[in-house]
NURO-298481 format. One record per residue (C-alpha): residue in three letters; residue number from 0; x, y, z; chain. Coordinates in pm, 1 decimal, padded with zeros to 6 digits. Last residue first. Layout:
N
[ALA,NUM,[X,Y,Z],A] ...
//
This chain:
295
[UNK,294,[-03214.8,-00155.2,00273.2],A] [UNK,293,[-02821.8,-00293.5,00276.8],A] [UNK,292,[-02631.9,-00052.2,00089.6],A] [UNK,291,[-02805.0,00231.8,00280.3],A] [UNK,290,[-02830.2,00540.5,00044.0],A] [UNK,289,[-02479.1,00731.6,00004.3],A] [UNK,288,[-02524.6,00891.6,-00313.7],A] [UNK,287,[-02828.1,01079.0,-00235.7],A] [UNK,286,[-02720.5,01178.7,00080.9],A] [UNK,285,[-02390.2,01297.6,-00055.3],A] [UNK,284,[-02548.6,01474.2,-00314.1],A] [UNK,283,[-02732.6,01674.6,-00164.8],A] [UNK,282,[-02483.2,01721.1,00158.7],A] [UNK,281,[-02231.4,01879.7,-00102.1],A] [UNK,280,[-02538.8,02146.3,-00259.7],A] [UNK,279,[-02576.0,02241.0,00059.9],A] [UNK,278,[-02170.3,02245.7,00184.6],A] [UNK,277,[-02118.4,02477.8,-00125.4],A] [UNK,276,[-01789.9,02660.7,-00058.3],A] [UNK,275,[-01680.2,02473.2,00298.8],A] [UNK,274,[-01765.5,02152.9,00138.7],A] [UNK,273,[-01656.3,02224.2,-00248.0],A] [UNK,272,[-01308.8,02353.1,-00117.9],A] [UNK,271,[-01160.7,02328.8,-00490.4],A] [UNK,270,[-01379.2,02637.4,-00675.0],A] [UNK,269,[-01735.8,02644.7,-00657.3],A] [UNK,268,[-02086.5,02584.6,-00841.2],A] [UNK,267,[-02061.9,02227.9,-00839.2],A] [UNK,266,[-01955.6,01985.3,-01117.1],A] [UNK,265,[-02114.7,01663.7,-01185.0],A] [UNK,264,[-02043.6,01281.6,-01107.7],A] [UNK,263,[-02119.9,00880.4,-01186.5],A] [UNK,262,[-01906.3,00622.9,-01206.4],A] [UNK,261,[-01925.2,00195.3,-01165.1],A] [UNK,260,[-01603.8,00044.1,-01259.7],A] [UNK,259,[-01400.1,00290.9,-01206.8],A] [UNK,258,[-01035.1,00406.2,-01364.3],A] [UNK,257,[-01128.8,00454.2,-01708.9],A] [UNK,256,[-01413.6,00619.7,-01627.5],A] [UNK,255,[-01243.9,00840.3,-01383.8],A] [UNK,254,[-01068.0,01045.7,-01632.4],A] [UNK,253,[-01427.3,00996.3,-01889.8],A] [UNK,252,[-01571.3,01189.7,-01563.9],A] [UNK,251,[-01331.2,01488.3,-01512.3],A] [UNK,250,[-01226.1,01560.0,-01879.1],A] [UNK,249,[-00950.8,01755.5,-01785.6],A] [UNK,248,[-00810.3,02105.4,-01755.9],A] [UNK,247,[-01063.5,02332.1,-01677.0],A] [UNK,246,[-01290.0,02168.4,-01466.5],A] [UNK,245,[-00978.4,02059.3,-01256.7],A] [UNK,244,[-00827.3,02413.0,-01230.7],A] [UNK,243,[-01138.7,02471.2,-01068.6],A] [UNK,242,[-01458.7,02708.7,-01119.9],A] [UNK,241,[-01716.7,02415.6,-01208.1],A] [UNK,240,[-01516.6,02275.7,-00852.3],A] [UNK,239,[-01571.7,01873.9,-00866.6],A] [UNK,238,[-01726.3,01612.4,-00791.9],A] [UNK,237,[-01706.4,01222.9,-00854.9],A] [UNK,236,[-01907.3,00928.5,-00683.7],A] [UNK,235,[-01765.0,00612.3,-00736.7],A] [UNK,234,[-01962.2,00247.6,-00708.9],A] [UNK,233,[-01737.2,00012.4,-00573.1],A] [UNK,232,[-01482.9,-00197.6,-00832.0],A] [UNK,231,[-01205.9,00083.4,-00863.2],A] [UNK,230,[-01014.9,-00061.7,-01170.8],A] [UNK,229,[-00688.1,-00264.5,-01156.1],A] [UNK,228,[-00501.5,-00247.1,-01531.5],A] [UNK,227,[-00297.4,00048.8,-01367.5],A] [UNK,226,[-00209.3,-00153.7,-01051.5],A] [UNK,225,[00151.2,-00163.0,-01113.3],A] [UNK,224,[00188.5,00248.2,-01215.2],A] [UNK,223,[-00022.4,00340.6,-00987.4],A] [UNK,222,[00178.6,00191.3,-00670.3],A] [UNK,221,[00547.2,00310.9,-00857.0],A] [UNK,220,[00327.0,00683.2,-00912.0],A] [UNK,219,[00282.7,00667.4,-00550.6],A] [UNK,218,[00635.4,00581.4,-00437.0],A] [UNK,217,[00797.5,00851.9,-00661.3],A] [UNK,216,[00622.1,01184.0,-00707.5],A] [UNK,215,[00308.8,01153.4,-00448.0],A] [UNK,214,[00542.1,00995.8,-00205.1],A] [UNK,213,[00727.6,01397.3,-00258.9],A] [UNK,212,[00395.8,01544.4,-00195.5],A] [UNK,211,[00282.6,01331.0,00149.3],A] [UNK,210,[00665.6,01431.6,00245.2],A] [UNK,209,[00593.7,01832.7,00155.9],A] [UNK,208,[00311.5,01755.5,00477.1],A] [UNK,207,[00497.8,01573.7,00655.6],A] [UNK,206,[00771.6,01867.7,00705.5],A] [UNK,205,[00536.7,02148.2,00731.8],A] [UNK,204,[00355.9,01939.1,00989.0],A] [UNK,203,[00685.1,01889.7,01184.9],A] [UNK,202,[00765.4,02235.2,01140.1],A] [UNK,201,[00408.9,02331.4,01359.8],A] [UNK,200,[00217.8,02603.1,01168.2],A] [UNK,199,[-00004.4,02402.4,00947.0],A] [UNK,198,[-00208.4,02308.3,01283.8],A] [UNK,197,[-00267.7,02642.4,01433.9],A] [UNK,196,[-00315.4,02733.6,01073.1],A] [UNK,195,[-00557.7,02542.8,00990.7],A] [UNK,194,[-00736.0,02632.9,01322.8],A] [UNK,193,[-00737.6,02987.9,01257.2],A] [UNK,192,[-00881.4,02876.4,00930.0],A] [UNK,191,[-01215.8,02709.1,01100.0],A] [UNK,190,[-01240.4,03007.1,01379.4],A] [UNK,189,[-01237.3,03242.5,01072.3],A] [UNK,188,[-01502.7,03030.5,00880.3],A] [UNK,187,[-01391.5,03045.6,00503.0],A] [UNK,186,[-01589.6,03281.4,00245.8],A] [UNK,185,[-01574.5,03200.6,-00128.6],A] [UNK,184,[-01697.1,03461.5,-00342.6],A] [UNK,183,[-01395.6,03424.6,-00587.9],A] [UNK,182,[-01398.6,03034.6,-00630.6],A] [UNK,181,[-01147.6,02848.8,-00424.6],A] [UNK,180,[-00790.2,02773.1,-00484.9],A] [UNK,179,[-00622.7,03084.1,-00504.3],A] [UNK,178,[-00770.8,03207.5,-00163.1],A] [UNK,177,[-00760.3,02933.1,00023.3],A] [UNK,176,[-00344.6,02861.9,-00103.4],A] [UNK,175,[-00334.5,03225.4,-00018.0],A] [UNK,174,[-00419.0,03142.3,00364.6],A] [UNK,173,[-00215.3,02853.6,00391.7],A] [UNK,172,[00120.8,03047.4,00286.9],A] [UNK,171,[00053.0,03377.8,00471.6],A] [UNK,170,[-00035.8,03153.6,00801.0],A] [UNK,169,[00295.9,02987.1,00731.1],A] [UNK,168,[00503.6,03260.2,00730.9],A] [UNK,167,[00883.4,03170.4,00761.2],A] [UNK,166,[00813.5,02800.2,00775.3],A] [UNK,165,[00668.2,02747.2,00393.9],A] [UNK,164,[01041.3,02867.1,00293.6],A] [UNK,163,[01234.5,02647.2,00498.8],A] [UNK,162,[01015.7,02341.8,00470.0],A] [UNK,161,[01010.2,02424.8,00090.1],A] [UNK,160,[01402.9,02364.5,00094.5],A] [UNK,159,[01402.8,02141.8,00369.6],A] [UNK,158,[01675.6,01911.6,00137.2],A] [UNK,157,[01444.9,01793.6,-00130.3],A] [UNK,156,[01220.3,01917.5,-00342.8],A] [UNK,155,[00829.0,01764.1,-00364.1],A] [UNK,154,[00694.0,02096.7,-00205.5],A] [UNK,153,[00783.3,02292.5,-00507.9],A] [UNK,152,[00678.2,02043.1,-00804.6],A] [UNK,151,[00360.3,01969.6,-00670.8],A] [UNK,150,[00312.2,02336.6,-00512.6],A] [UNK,149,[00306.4,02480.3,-00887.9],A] [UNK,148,[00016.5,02334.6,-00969.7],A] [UNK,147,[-00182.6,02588.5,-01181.5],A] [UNK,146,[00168.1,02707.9,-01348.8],A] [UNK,145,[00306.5,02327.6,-01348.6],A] [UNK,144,[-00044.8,02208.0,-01512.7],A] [UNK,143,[-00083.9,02482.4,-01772.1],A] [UNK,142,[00279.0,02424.5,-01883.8],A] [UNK,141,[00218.7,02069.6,-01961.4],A] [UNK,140,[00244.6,01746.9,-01754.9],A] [UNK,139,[-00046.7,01516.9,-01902.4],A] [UNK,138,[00155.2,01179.4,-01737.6],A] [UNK,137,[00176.5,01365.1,-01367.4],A] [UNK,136,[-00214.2,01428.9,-01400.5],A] [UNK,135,[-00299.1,01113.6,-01507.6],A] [UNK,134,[-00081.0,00934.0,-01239.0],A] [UNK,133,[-00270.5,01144.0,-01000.4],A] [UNK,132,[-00584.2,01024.5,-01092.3],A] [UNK,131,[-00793.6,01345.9,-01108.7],A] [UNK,130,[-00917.0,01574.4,-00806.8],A] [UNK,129,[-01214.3,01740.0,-00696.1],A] [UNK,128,[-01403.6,01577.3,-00484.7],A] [UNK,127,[-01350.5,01156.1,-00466.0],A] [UNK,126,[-01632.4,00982.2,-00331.2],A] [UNK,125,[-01678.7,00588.6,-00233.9],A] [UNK,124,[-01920.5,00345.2,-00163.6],A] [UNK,123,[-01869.3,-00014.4,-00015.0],A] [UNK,122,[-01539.2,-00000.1,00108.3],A] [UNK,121,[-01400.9,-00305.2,00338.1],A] [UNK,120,[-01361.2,-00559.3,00028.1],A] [UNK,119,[-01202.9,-00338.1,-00194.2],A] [UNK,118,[-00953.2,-00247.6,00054.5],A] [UNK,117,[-00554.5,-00192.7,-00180.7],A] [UNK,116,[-00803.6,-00032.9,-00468.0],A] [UNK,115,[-01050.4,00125.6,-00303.8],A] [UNK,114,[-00794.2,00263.4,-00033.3],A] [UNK,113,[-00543.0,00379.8,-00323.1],A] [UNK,112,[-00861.1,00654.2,-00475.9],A] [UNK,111,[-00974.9,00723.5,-00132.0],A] [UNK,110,[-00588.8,00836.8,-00020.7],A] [UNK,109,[-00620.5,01024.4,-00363.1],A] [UNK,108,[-00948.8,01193.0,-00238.7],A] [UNK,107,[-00810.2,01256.3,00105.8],A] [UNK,106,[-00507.4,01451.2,-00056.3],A] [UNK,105,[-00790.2,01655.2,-00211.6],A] [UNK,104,[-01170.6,01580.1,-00073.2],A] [UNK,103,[-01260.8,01221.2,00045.9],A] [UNK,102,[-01563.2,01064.0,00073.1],A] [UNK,101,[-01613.6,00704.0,00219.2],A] [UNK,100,[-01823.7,00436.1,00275.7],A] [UNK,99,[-01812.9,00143.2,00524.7],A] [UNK,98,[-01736.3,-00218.3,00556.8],A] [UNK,97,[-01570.0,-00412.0,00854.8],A] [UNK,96,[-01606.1,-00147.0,01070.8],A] [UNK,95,[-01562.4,-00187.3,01491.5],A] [UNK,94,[-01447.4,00143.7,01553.1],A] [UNK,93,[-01062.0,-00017.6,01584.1],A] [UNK,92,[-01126.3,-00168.1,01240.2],A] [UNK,91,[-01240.7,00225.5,01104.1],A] [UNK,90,[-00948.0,00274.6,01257.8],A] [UNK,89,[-00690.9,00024.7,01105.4],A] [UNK,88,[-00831.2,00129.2,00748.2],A] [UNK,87,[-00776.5,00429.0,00814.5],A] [UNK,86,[-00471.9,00384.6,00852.2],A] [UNK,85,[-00398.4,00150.7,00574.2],A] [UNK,84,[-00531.0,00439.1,00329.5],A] [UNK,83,[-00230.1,00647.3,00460.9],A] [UNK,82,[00024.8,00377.0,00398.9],A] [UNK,81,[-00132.8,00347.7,00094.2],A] [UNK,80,[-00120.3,00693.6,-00007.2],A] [UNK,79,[00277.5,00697.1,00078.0],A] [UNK,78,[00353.2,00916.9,00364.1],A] [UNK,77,[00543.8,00630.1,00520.4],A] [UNK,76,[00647.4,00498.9,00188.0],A] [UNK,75,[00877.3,00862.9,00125.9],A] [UNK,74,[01194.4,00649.5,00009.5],A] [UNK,73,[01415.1,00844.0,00235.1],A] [UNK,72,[01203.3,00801.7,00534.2],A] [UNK,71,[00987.3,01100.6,00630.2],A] [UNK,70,[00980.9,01230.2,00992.5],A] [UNK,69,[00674.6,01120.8,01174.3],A] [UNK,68,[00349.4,01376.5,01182.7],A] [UNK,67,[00113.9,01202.9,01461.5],A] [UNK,66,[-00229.8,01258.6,01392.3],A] [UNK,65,[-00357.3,01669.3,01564.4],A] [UNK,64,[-00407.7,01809.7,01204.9],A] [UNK,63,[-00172.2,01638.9,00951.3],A] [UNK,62,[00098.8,01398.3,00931.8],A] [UNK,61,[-00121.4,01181.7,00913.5],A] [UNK,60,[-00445.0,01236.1,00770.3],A] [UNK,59,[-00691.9,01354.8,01047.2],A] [UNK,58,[-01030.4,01161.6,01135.2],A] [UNK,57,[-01369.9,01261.4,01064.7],A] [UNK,56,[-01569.5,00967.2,01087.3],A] [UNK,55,[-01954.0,01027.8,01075.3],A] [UNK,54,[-02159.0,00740.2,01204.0],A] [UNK,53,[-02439.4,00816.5,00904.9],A] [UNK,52,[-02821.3,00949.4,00901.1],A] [UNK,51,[-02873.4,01241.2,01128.7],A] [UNK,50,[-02480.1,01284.2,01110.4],A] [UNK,49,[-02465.8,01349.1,00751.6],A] [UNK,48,[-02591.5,01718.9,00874.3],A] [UNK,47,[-02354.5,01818.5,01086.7],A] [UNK,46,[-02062.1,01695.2,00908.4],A] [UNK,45,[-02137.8,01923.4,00597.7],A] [UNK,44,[-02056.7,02261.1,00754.8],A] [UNK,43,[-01779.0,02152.8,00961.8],A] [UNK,42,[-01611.1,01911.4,00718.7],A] [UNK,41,[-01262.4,02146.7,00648.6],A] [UNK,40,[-01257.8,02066.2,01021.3],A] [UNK,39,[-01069.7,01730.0,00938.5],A] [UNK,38,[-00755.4,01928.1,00851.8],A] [UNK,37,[-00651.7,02146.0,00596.9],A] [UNK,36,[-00328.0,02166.0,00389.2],A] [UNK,35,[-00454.2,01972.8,00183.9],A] [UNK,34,[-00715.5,01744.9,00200.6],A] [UNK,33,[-00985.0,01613.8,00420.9],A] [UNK,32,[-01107.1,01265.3,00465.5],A] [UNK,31,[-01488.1,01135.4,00523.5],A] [UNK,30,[-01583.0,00816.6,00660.3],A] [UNK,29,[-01890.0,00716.6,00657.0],A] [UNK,28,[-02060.6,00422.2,00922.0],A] [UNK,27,[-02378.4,00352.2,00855.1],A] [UNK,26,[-02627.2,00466.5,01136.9],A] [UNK,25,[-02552.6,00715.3,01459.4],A] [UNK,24,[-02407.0,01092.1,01473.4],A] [UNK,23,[-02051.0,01136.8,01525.7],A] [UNK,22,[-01666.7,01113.1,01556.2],A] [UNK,21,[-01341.4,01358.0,01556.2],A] [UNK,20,[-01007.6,01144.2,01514.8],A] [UNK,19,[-00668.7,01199.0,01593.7],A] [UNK,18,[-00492.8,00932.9,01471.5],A] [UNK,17,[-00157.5,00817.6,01644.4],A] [UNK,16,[00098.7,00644.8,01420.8],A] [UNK,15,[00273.3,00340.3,01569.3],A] [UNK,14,[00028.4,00050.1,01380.3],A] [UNK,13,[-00255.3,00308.8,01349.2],A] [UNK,12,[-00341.8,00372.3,01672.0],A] [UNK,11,[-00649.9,00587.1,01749.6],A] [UNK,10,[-00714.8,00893.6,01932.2],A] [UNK,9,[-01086.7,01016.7,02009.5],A] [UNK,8,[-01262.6,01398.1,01958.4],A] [UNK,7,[-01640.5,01400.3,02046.6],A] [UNK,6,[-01921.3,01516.0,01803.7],A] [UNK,5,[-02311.6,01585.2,01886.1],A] [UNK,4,[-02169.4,01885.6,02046.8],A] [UNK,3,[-02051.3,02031.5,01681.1],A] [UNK,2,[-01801.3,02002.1,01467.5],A] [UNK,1,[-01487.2,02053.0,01701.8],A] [UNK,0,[-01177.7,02237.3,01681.8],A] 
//
């Protein structure tokens, strides 16, 4: 799956870990990260367009898309958020970036969230969609949380158990996690979800995909937990769903507040998939967000 003809598909190593990366369009370089359990063509409709003015970088998360998907190690720290930020870290070094900007939506948010903090000097701008710190959210644990996320606590058990479950229909599973999680007039590109599941489909991606979860639980928290006094020092863009479990259950911007230095933020008219929901409205404030640091 491509984003347009402007865009061409390139693999990158990331110490052993192959990234499958989809690049475009000429300027700053912006690197944008997809979430759960998509892959970099949740971006199609918004890509396009930040290409006029930014190098896009789509890449995919390992363990996700076309990346390599290794088998997790018993602590989790290869799916660990840093280990993920370090990656693309190592390509945007590979493309020749010592600085850039970057959005992230989801499980790219919260690799955003660790990059800023492990790379402040390589990140210039950043933008987290839809998400709170996930520390927060583990810490504010009520029954509201577990019934609206549910998959945290089922894809973080051990033994294949999810694995096992998740692989006997995967297309049902993906598909009603689009459904549930976006706003009720959402509509999803059928070439764009056929592709999701293409990619969700594979065990291995099953697999490192409940692994990115279970770092979430234990190695993650450990990483949040010591750098809790550390504050995001960029200047932080934060959106959100106005139709999301997020909207509903926290307190999006005076959340990030405590953890940036410099943030601003709204709510779009949507659910949790604000580019493939409200990709206009996404490219708005992107652009405006994203002005050339160095004018």
């Amino acid at each position: 799956m491509t984003l347009g003809q402007s865009f061409e598909s390139r693999r990158f190593l990331a110490g052993k870990t192959g990234i499958n990366v989809t690049l475009g369009g000429s300027g700053p370089p912006l690197l944008l990260l997809h979430g759960y359990p998509e892959t970099h063509a949740m971006w199609h409709r918004v890509a396009p367009t930040l290409a006029r003015q930014f190098h896009v970088v789509c890449p995919d998360l390992r363990g996700y898309g076309d990346s390599d998907k290794p088998g997790g190690l018993p602590d989790h720290s290869n799916y660990s958020k840093r280990a993920m930020a370090q990656d693309m870290v190592e390509v945007m070094t590979s493309l020749g970036y010592d600085e850039f900007m970057i959005a992230g939506h989801d499980r790219g948010a919260r690799v955003t969230h660790r990059m800023a903090l492990d790379h402040p000097e390589r990140v210039q701008k950043a933008c987290i969609m839809d998400i709170a710190p996930t520390l927060h959210m583990f810490r504010h644990t009520d029954q509201n949380f577990a019934t609206g996320y549910y998959h945290w606590f089922f894809l973080i058990q051990p033994d294949g158990l999810p694995e096992h479950l998740i692989g006997a229909d995967p297309g049902y599973y993906l598909t009603e996690k689009l459904k549930r999680w976006s706003a009720p007039a959402a509509e999803f590109s059928e070439e764009v979800v056929a592709e999701y599941v293409r990619c969700f489909s594979q065990p291995d991606a099953i697999h490192a995909s409940c692994e990115d979860y279970r770092a979430a639980a234990t190695i993650d928290l450990e990483h949040d937990k010591h750098d809790i006094e550390k504050k995001i020092q960029c200047p932080l863009l934060v959106l959100w769903g106005s139709q999301g479990f997020v909207n509903r259950t926290y307190n999006v911007l005076e959340v990030w507040r405590e953890r940036g230095m410099q943030v601003q933020g709204k709510a779009l008219d949507c659910g949790h998939f604000l580019p493939e929901e409200v990709p206009e409205a996404v490219v708005a404030e992107l652009l405006a967000f994203f002005k050339p640091v160095h004018e």
